[in-house]
C-alpha positions as CSV (number, residue, x, y, z in Angstrom):
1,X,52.5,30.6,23.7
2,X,49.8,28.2,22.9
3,X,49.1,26.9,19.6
4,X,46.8,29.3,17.3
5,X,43.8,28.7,15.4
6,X,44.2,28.3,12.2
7,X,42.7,31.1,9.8
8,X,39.5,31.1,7.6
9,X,40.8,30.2,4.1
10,X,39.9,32.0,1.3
11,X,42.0,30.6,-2.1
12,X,43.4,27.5,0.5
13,X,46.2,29.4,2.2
14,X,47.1,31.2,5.2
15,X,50.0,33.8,4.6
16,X,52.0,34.4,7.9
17,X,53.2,38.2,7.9
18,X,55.7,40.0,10.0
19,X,56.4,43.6,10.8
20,X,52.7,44.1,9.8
21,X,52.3,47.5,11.6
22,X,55.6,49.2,10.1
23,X,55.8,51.1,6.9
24,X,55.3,47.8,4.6
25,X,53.3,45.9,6.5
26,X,50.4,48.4,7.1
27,X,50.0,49.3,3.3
28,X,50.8,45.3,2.6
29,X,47.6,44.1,4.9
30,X,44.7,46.0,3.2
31,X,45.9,44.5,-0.1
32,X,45.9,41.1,1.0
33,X,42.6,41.6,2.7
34,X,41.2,42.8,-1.4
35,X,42.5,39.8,-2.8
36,X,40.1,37.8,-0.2
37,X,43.2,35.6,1.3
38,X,43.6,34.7,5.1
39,X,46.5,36.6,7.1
40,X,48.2,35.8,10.4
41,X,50.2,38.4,11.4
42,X,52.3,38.6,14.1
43,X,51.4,41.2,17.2
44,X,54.0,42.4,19.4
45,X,51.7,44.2,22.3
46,X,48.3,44.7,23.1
47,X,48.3,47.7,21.2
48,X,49.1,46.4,18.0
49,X,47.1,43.1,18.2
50,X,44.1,45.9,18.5
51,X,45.1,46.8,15.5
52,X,45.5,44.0,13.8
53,X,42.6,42.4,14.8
54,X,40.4,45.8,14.0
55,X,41.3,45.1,10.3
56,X,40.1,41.6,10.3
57,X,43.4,40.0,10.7
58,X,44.3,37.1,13.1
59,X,46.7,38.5,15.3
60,X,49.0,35.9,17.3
61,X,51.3,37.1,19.7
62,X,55.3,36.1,18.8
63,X,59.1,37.6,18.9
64,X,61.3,36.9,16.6
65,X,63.8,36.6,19.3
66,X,62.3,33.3,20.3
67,X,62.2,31.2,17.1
68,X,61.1,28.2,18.5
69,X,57.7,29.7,19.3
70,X,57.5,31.2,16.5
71,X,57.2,27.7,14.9
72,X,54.2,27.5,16.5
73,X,52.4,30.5,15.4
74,X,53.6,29.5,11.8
75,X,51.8,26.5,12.0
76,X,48.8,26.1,9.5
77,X,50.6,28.7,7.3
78,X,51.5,28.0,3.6
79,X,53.2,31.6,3.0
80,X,55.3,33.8,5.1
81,X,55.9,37.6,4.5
82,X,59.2,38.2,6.4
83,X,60.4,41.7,7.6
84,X,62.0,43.0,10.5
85,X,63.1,46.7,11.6
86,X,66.9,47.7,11.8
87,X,68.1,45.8,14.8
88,X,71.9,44.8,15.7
89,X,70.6,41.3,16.3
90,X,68.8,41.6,12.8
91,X,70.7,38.7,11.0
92,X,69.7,36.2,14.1
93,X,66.2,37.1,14.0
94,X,65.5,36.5,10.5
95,X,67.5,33.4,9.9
96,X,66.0,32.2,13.3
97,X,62.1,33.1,12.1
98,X,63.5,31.2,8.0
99,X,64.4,28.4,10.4
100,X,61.1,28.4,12.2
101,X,58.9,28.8,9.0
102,X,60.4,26.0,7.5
103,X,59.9,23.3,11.0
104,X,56.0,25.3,10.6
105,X,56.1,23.8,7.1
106,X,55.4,26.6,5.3
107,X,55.9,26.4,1.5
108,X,57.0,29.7,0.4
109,X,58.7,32.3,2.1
110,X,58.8,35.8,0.6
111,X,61.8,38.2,2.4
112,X,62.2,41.7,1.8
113,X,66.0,42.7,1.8
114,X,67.6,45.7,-0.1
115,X,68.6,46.5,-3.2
116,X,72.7,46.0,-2.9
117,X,72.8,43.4,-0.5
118,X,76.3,41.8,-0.7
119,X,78.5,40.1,1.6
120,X,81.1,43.4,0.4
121,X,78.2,45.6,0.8
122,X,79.6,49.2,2.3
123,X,76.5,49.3,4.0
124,X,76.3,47.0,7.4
125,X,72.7,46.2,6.8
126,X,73.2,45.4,2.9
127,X,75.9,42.7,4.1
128,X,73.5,41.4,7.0
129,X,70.4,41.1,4.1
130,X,72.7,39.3,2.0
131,X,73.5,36.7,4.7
132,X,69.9,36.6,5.5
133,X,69.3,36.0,1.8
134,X,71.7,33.3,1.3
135,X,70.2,31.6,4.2
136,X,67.0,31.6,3.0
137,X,68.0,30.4,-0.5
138,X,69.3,27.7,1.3
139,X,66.7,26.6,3.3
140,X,64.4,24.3,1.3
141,X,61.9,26.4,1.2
142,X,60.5,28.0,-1.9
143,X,61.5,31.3,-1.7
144,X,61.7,35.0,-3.2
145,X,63.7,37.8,-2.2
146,X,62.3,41.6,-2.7
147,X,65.1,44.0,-2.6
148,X,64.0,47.8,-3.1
149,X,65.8,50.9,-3.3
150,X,65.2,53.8,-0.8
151,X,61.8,54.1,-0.3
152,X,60.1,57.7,-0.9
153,X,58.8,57.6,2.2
154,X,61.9,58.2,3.9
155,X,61.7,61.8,2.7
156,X,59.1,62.7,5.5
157,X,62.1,62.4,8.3
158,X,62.7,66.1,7.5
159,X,59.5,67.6,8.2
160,X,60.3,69.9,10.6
161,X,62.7,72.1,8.8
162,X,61.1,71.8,5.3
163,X,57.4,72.5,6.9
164,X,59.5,75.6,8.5
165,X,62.0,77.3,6.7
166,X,62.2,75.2,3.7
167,X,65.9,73.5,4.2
168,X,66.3,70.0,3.6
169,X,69.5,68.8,4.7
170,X,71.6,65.7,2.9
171,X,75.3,64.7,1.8
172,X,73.9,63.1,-1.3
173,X,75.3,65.6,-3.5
174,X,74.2,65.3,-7.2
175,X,74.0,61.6,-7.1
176,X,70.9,60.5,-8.2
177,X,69.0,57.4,-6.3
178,X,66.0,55.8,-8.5
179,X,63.3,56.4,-4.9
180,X,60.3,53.7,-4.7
181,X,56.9,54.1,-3.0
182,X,56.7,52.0,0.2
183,X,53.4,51.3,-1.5
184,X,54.5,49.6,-4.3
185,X,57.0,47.1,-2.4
186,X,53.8,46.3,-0.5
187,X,52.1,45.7,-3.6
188,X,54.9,43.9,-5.5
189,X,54.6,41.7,-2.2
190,X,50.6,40.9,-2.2
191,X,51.5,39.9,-5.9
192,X,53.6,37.2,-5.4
193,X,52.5,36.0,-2.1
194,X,49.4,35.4,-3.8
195,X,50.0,34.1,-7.2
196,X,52.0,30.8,-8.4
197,X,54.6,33.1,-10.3
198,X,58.3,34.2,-9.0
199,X,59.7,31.4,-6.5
200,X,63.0,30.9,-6.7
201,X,63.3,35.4,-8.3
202,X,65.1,38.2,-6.2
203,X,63.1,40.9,-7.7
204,X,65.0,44.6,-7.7
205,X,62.3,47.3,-6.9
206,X,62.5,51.4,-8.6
207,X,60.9,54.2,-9.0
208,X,60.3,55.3,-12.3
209,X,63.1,57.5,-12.8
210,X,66.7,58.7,-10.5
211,X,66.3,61.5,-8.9
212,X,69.3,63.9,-7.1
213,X,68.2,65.2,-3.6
214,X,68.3,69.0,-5.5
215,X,65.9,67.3,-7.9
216,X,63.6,65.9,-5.0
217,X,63.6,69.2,-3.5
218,X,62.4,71.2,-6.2
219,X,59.5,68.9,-6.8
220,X,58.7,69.4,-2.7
221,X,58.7,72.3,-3.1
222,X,55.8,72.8,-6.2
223,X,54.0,70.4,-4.6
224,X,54.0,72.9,-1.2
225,X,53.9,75.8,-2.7
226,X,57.3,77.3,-1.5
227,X,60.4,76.4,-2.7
228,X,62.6,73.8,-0.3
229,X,66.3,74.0,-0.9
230,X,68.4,71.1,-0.8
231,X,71.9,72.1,1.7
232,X,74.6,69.4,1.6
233,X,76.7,69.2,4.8
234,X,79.9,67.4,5.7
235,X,79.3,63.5,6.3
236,X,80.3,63.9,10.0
237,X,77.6,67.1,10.3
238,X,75.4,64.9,8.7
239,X,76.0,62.0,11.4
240,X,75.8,64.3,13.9
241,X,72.5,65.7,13.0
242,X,70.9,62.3,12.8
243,X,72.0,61.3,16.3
244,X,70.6,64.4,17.6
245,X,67.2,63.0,16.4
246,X,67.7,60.6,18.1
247,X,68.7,58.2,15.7
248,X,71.5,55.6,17.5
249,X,75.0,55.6,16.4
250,X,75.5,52.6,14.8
251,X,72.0,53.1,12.3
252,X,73.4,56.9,12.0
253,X,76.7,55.5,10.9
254,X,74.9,52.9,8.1
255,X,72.6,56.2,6.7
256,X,76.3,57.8,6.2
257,X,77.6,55.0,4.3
258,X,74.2,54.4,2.0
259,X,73.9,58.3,1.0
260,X,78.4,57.9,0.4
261,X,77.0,55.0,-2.1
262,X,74.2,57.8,-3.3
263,X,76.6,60.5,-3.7
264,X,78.9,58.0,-5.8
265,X,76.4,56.9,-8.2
266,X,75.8,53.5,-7.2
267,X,72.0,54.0,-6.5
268,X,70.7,55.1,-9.7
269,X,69.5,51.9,-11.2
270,X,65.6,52.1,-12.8
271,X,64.2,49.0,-13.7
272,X,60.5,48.0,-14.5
273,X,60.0,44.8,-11.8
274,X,56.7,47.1,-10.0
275,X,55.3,47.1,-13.3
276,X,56.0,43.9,-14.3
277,X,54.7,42.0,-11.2
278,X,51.5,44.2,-10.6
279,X,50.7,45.5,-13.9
280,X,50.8,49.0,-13.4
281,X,53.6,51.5,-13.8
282,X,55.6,52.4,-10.4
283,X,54.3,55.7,-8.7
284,X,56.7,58.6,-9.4
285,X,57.8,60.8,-6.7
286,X,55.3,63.5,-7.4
287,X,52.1,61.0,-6.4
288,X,53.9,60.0,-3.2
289,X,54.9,64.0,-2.3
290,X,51.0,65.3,-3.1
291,X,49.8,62.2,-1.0
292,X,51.9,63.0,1.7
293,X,51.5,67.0,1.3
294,X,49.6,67.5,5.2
295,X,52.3,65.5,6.7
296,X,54.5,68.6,5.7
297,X,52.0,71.6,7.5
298,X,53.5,73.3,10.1
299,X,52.9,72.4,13.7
C-alpha cells in the first residue's frame, strides 16, 4: 500500500478513524465533518471507499490484520478513533492497529471498549476489551477509553417478529440494563477527539434511565401503535434462536452470558458522562424507538 496524502487540515489535525461504515462510525463521521476537522478513514472495499469518499472523507485502503501497513496510512495523523467488529482475532487486531498508531506517531488514540471490561469479565469480549485497554494504557500514547453500555440500537435485531405478531423474545428477565443511543457514543467520541479535555479518562456511557426488556417493550409498542410483548425463553432456546439467524456460535454464546449479567442486575448503572462531555442530556429510549419507527413496518 503506498503512502497516503495527507488530509486538508482544518483546526491542525488529521483524526485517523476505523470501523467508519459500522453503527459508530457512520453517525461518528458527519459529526466530525460539522466541527470542520480532517478525517482519514479506513476503507475495506471498493464499496465502502465509495462511501467514504461521497461524504468528503479521505478514504485509504488498510486491514487491521496487517499492522505494519497500517502504520503507513496512519501517517500524518495526530488522532485515531479505534473500533473493530466482534472478531475471534479481535484482541490481535486492535493491539496490532495501538502498535501501529503509535510507530505513525499519532498523539492521541481514542478506543471504544465496553462498559464491564475486566480481565474476570463473564463475557469473552468484556475480557478481550480489557486486555486491549490495558495495552493501550500502556502504550505511550495519550489515550482515552469509551466504554458504553448496550446500545439501543441493538433492539432493531427483532424486527421481524415485533413488525409481525408483536413478540419480542429475550432471557433478560426483569433485570434492568441502562440502553445508550449509538448516536450518543458517536458524539461523546467527536467530543473528545476534537477538544484538549479527557486524555488519560475511561469514560462510562448510559442512557438516561435502566430499563427491563418488559419495560422496553411496552414503550415499542406506544411508539407502534400495537402492543409488543416481551417472552423470556430458556438460555439455551435463546442460543439457539440466535444461531438460527445466523449469528455464529461462539458470538451467540457471549450474547448468552451479557443478557445472564442483565438478568442479574449487573447492567443497570446510569451515569451522566453523555451529558457531561457534549453538553446535552443522553437520548432516552423513546427518541431512539420513534426515530427508528419505519425500520419496524412490515415487509
Amino acid at each position: 500500500m503506498g503512502r497516503p496524502k495527507a488530509g486538508k487540515r482544518h483546526d491542525g489535525a488529521v483524526i485517523f478513524v476505523t470501523g467508519p461504515t459500522g453503527t459508530i462510525g457512520s453517525a461518528l463521521l458527519p459529526q466530525l465533518a460539522d466541527r470542520g476537522v480532517a478525517v482519514r478513514a479506513l476503507a475495506h472495499s471498493p464499496a465502502s471507499r465509495d462511501r467514504l469518499e461521497a461524504l468528503g472523507v479521505e478514504a485509504v485502503d488498510g486491514d487491521l490484520d496487517q499492522p505494519d501497513a497500517l502504520s503507513g496510512a496512519m501517517e500524518g495523523c495526530d488522532r485515531a478513533f479505534l473500533l473493530s467488529p466482534a472478531h475471534p482475532h479481535q484482541l490481535a487486531r486492535e493491539q496490532g492497529a495501538i502498535d501501529a498508531a503509535r510507530r505513525a506517531g499519532v498523539g492521541h488514540v481514542v478506543a471504544l471498549s465496553v462498559m464491564g471490561a475486566s480481565r474476570s469479565a463473564p463475557i469473552s469480549f468484556a475480557r478481550g476489551h480489557a486486555e486491549i485497554d490495558e495495552h493501550l494504557m500502556a502504550s505511550g500514547s495519550a489515550w482515552t477509553v469509551l466504554r458504553p453500555s448496550g446500545f439501543m440500537q441493538t433492539h432493531l435485531l427483532p424486527v421481524a417478529t415485533v413488525g409481525g405478531d408483536g413478540s419480542w423474545y429475550g432471557m433478560t428477565g426483569d433485570g434492568a440494563c441502562a440502553y445508550v443511543d449509538a448516536g450518543d457514543v458517536a458524539s461523546v467520541a467527536a467530543s473528545v477527539l476534537t477538544t484538549p479535555d479527557h486524555a488519560g479518562a475511561v469514560l462510562e456511557l448510559t442512557g438516561p434511565a435502566a430499563l427491563t426488556q418488559p419495560e422496553a417493550a411496552g414503550v415499542l409498542g406506544e411508539v407502534l401503535g400495537h402492543p409488543v410483548t416481551y417472552l423470556d425463553v430458556p438460555a439455551e432456546q435463546f442460543r439457539d434462536n440466535l444461531m438460527g439467524a445466523g449469528l455464529p456460535r461462539w458470538i451467540a454464546d457471549d450474547l448468552v452470558a451479557l443478557y445472564r449479567t442483565i438478568r442479574d442486575g449487573h447492567a443497570a448503572t446510569v451515569t451522566n458522562t453523555v451529558e457531561q462531555v457534549t453538553g446535552r442530556p443522553a437520548r432516552g429510549y423513546r427518541q431512539v424507538a420513534e426515530a427508528h419507527r419505519d425500520d419496524f413496518a412490515p415487509a
